[in-house]
N, C-alpha and C positions, 0 to 999 in steps of 0.2 A: 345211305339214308339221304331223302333229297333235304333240299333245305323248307321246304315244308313241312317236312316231317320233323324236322330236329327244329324247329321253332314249336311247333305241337307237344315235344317232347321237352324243354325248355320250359315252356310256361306251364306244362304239366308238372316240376319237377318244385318250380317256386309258387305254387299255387298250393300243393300236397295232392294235387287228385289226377286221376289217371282220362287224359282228354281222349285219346283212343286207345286201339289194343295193341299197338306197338310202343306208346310213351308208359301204359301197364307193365308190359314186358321189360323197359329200362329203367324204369323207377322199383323193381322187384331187386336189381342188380345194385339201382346207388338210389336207394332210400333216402334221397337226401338234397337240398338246393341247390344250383346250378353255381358255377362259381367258385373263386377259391377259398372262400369261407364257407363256403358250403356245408361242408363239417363240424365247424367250428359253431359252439353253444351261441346263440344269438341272445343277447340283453333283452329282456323284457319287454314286448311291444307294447305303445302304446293304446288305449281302450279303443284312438281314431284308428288305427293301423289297422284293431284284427278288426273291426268290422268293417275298413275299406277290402281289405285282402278274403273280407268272405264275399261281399256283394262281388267281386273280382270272380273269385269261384264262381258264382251262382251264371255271372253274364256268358264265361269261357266252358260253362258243361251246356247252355244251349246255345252257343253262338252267336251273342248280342251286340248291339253295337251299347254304347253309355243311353244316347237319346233313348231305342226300342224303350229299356229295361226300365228308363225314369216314366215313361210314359204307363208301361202297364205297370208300376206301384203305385202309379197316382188311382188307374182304375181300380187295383184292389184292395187300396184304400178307400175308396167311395161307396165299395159294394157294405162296408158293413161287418161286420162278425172278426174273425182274426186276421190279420191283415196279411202275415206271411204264409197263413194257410192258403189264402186266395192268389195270392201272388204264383205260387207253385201251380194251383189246378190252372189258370190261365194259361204261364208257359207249357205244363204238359199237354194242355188241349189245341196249341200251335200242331200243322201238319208236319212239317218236319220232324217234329219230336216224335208224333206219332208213330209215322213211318220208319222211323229207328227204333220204337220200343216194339214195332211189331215183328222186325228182325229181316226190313224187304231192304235194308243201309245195313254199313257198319261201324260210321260214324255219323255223328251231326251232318258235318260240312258235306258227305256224301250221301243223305238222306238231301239237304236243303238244295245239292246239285240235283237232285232224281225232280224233284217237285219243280224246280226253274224250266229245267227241259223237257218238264210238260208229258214225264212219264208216269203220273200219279194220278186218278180220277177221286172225287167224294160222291157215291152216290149217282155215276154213270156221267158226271161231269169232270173234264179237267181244270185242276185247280193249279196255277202256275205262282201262288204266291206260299211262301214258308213259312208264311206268319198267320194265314187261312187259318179261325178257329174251326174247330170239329164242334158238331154238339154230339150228345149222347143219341146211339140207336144210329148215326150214321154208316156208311159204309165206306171203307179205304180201298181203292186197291189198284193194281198195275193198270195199263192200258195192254187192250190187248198184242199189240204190233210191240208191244215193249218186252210179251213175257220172254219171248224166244232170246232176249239177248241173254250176252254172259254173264253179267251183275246178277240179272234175277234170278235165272238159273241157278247160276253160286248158291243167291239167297231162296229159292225154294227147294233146295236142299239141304237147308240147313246149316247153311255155311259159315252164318254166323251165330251160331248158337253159343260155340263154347266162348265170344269172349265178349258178349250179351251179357247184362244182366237177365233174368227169369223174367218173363212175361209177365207183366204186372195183370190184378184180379180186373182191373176196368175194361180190358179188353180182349176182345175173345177174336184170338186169331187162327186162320187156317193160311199156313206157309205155303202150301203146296197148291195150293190156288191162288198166293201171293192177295190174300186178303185180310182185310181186319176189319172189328163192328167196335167203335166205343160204346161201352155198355153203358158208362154213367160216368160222372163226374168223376174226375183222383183223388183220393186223401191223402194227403202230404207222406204221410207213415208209411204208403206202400208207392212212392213215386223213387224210382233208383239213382237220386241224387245225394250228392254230399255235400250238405249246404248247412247252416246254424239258420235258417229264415229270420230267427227276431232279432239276431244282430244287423241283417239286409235291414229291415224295419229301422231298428234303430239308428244308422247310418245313413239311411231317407232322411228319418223325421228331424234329423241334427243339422240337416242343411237347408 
Protein backbone atom coordinates (compact mmCIF):
# COMPACT_ATOMS: atom_id res chain seq x y z
CA UNK A 1 0.00 0.00 0.00
CA UNK A 2 1.73 3.31 -0.93
CA UNK A 3 1.74 5.90 1.50
CA UNK A 4 -0.97 7.68 -0.08
CA UNK A 5 -3.09 5.15 0.18
CA UNK A 6 -2.74 4.27 3.77
CA UNK A 7 -3.02 8.00 4.74
CA UNK A 8 -6.50 7.70 2.65
CA UNK A 9 -7.01 4.78 4.68
CA UNK A 10 -6.14 6.36 8.01
CA UNK A 11 -8.17 9.29 7.90
CA UNK A 12 -10.99 7.11 6.48
CA UNK A 13 -10.65 4.84 9.52
CA UNK A 14 -10.77 8.10 12.23
CA UNK A 15 -13.45 9.89 10.32
CA UNK A 16 -15.98 6.47 10.02
CA UNK A 17 -16.41 6.81 6.37
CA UNK A 18 -14.94 5.10 3.51
CA UNK A 19 -12.74 7.91 1.47
CA UNK A 20 -12.03 5.29 -1.43
CA UNK A 21 -12.68 1.61 -2.36
CA UNK A 22 -9.59 0.22 -0.96
CA UNK A 23 -9.81 2.39 2.78
CA UNK A 24 -13.92 0.42 2.22
CA UNK A 25 -12.26 -2.74 1.72
CA UNK A 26 -9.92 -2.08 5.23
CA UNK A 27 -12.24 -0.53 7.26
CA UNK A 28 -14.80 -3.93 6.45
CA UNK A 29 -11.63 -5.71 8.11
CA UNK A 30 -11.00 -3.30 11.39
CA UNK A 31 -14.12 -1.36 11.78
CA UNK A 32 -12.62 0.77 13.99
CA UNK A 33 -10.08 4.01 14.67
CA UNK A 34 -6.56 4.02 13.90
CA UNK A 35 -4.28 3.73 16.81
CA UNK A 36 -3.84 1.90 19.92
CA UNK A 37 -6.98 2.73 21.37
CA UNK A 38 -8.65 2.37 18.64
CA UNK A 39 -10.66 -0.32 20.20
CA UNK A 40 -11.06 0.86 23.20
CA UNK A 41 -14.71 2.65 24.14
CA UNK A 42 -13.98 6.34 23.73
CA UNK A 43 -15.58 8.98 26.50
CA UNK A 44 -18.12 10.93 25.51
CA UNK A 45 -17.26 13.57 22.83
CA UNK A 46 -17.87 16.76 23.14
CA UNK A 47 -21.19 18.76 21.33
CA UNK A 48 -17.76 21.05 19.76
CA UNK A 49 -16.00 17.65 18.83
CA UNK A 50 -18.91 15.74 16.85
CA UNK A 51 -19.68 18.66 14.83
CA UNK A 52 -16.07 19.56 14.21
CA UNK A 53 -15.42 15.68 13.16
CA UNK A 54 -18.55 15.85 10.77
CA UNK A 55 -17.73 19.14 9.06
CA UNK A 56 -14.14 17.07 8.84
CA UNK A 57 -16.31 14.26 7.12
CA UNK A 58 -18.01 16.48 4.90
CA UNK A 59 -14.56 18.41 3.63
CA UNK A 60 -12.49 14.73 3.15
CA UNK A 61 -15.59 12.87 1.09
CA UNK A 62 -15.07 15.93 -1.51
CA UNK A 63 -11.70 16.88 -1.20
CA UNK A 64 -11.69 20.42 0.43
CA UNK A 65 -9.22 22.48 1.64
CA UNK A 66 -10.98 24.46 5.35
CA UNK A 67 -10.95 27.96 3.30
CA UNK A 68 -13.10 26.19 -0.20
CA UNK A 69 -15.53 24.74 2.40
CA UNK A 70 -16.02 28.16 4.73
CA UNK A 71 -16.42 29.95 1.53
CA UNK A 72 -19.35 27.88 0.00
CA UNK A 73 -21.33 27.92 3.57
CA UNK A 74 -21.19 31.34 3.71
CA UNK A 75 -22.90 31.18 -0.01
CA UNK A 76 -25.34 28.69 1.11
CA UNK A 77 -26.09 30.54 3.67
CA UNK A 78 -27.04 33.72 1.72
CA UNK A 79 -29.00 31.74 -0.77
CA UNK A 80 -31.92 31.31 1.65
CA UNK A 81 -34.19 28.30 2.50
CA UNK A 82 -32.18 25.33 4.46
CA UNK A 83 -28.77 25.97 4.67
CA UNK A 84 -27.17 22.36 4.76
CA UNK A 85 -29.43 21.37 2.04
CA UNK A 86 -27.79 24.13 -0.06
CA UNK A 87 -24.54 23.55 1.09
CA UNK A 88 -24.58 19.76 -0.41
CA UNK A 89 -26.35 20.74 -3.95
CA UNK A 90 -23.56 23.33 -4.38
CA UNK A 91 -20.67 20.69 -3.50
CA UNK A 92 -22.45 18.05 -5.68
CA UNK A 93 -22.83 20.45 -8.68
CA UNK A 94 -18.65 21.07 -8.46
CA UNK A 95 -17.15 19.08 -11.74
CA UNK A 96 -15.21 16.80 -9.92
CA UNK A 97 -17.85 15.55 -8.02
CA UNK A 98 -19.77 15.07 -10.89
CA UNK A 99 -17.36 13.15 -12.93
CA UNK A 100 -17.11 10.63 -10.00
CA UNK A 101 -20.78 10.26 -9.53
CA UNK A 102 -21.06 9.56 -13.23
CA UNK A 103 -18.54 6.72 -12.72
CA UNK A 104 -15.74 8.26 -15.59
CA UNK A 105 -13.10 8.30 -11.70
CA UNK A 106 -12.90 6.17 -9.01
CA UNK A 107 -12.30 8.45 -6.53
CA UNK A 108 -12.45 12.18 -5.67
CA UNK A 109 -8.70 12.93 -6.06
CA UNK A 110 -8.73 10.82 -9.37
CA UNK A 111 -11.87 12.57 -10.91
CA UNK A 112 -10.20 16.28 -9.61
CA UNK A 113 -6.87 14.79 -11.44
CA UNK A 114 -8.99 13.89 -15.00
CA UNK A 115 -10.51 17.64 -14.83
CA UNK A 116 -6.74 19.51 -14.05
CA UNK A 117 -5.37 17.59 -16.99
CA UNK A 118 -7.76 18.91 -19.07
CA UNK A 119 -9.42 15.59 -19.95
CA UNK A 120 -13.03 16.57 -19.21
CA UNK A 121 -15.10 18.93 -21.55
CA UNK A 122 -18.94 20.92 -20.16
CA UNK A 123 -20.83 21.27 -23.08
CA UNK A 124 -17.92 20.85 -25.94
CA UNK A 125 -15.63 23.14 -23.77
CA UNK A 126 -12.75 22.15 -21.62
CA UNK A 127 -13.08 22.80 -18.16
CA UNK A 128 -9.67 22.59 -16.16
CA UNK A 129 -10.97 23.72 -12.79
CA UNK A 130 -12.67 21.05 -10.14
CA UNK A 131 -14.52 23.50 -8.56
CA UNK A 132 -16.31 24.44 -12.15
CA UNK A 133 -20.19 24.59 -11.13
CA UNK A 134 -22.27 22.45 -13.60
CA UNK A 135 -25.82 23.89 -14.11
CA UNK A 136 -28.80 21.63 -14.95
CA UNK A 137 -29.30 20.45 -18.77
CA UNK A 138 -25.41 20.69 -19.11
CA UNK A 139 -23.34 18.23 -20.70
CA UNK A 140 -20.07 16.13 -19.23
CA UNK A 141 -17.97 14.30 -21.03
CA UNK A 142 -14.40 12.89 -22.14
CA UNK A 143 -12.35 14.81 -24.67
CA UNK A 144 -12.12 12.97 -27.53
CA UNK A 145 -8.07 12.13 -27.76
CA UNK A 146 -8.76 11.07 -24.05
CA UNK A 147 -11.27 8.32 -24.63
CA UNK A 148 -8.77 5.82 -26.05
CA UNK A 149 -6.73 5.83 -22.75
CA UNK A 150 -6.71 3.13 -20.04
CA UNK A 151 -8.59 5.00 -17.19
CA UNK A 152 -11.61 5.60 -19.54
CA UNK A 153 -11.60 2.52 -21.10
CA UNK A 154 -11.42 0.92 -17.43
CA UNK A 155 -14.27 3.46 -16.84
CA UNK A 156 -16.51 2.96 -19.96
CA UNK A 157 -16.66 -0.38 -19.05
CA UNK A 158 -17.94 -0.27 -16.19
CA UNK A 159 -15.00 -0.54 -14.16
CA UNK A 160 -16.06 1.17 -11.56
CA UNK A 161 -19.39 0.14 -10.93
CA UNK A 162 -19.19 -2.13 -8.29
CA UNK A 163 -17.45 0.10 -5.69
CA UNK A 164 -19.71 3.26 -6.82
CA UNK A 165 -22.38 4.24 -5.15
CA UNK A 166 -25.88 3.87 -7.82
CA UNK A 167 -26.06 6.78 -10.03
CA UNK A 168 -27.86 9.09 -8.37
CA UNK A 169 -31.66 10.33 -10.14
CA UNK A 170 -30.11 14.11 -11.25
CA UNK A 171 -28.15 12.58 -13.65
CA UNK A 172 -28.50 10.59 -16.64
CA UNK A 173 -25.46 8.99 -17.69
CA UNK A 174 -24.26 6.93 -20.69
CA UNK A 175 -20.79 5.17 -19.63
CA UNK A 176 -20.09 3.87 -22.88
CA UNK A 177 -19.89 7.22 -24.43
CA UNK A 178 -18.22 8.36 -21.25
CA UNK A 179 -21.01 10.87 -20.79
CA UNK A 180 -23.28 12.57 -18.49
CA UNK A 181 -26.31 15.43 -18.57
CA UNK A 182 -27.16 16.93 -15.10
CA UNK A 183 -30.80 16.85 -15.17
CA UNK A 184 -31.61 19.30 -12.29
CA UNK A 185 -30.41 20.28 -9.18
CA UNK A 186 -29.59 17.31 -6.11
CA UNK A 187 -31.64 16.77 -3.00
CA UNK A 188 -29.51 16.11 -0.29
CA UNK A 189 -31.68 12.71 0.44
CA UNK A 190 -30.40 11.22 -2.84
CA UNK A 191 -26.73 12.70 -2.81
CA UNK A 192 -24.39 9.45 -1.75
CA UNK A 193 -22.70 11.16 1.24
CA UNK A 194 -22.42 10.51 4.81
CA UNK A 195 -22.50 13.63 6.39
CA UNK A 196 -25.25 15.03 9.48
CA UNK A 197 -25.31 18.74 7.22
CA UNK A 198 -27.07 20.57 10.33
CA UNK A 199 -24.27 19.68 12.62
CA UNK A 200 -21.77 21.21 9.54
CA UNK A 201 -24.45 24.29 10.07
CA UNK A 202 -24.09 24.46 13.33
CA UNK A 203 -20.39 24.27 13.84
CA UNK A 204 -20.32 27.42 11.16
CA UNK A 205 -22.64 29.34 12.78
CA UNK A 206 -20.76 28.86 16.44
CA UNK A 207 -17.78 30.41 14.98
Amino acid sequence: MSSQSRSKTRLSRALGVALTPKAARYMEKRPYAPGEHGRTKRKADSDYAVRLREKQRLRAQYGLGEKQLRITFNEAHRKGGMTGDNLVEILETRLDALVLRAGFARTTAQARQFVVHRHILVDGKIVDRPSFRVKPGQLIHVKARSEGTEPFQVAAAGGHVDVLPKTPGYLEVELDKLQARLVRAPKRAEVPIQCETQLVVEYYAAR
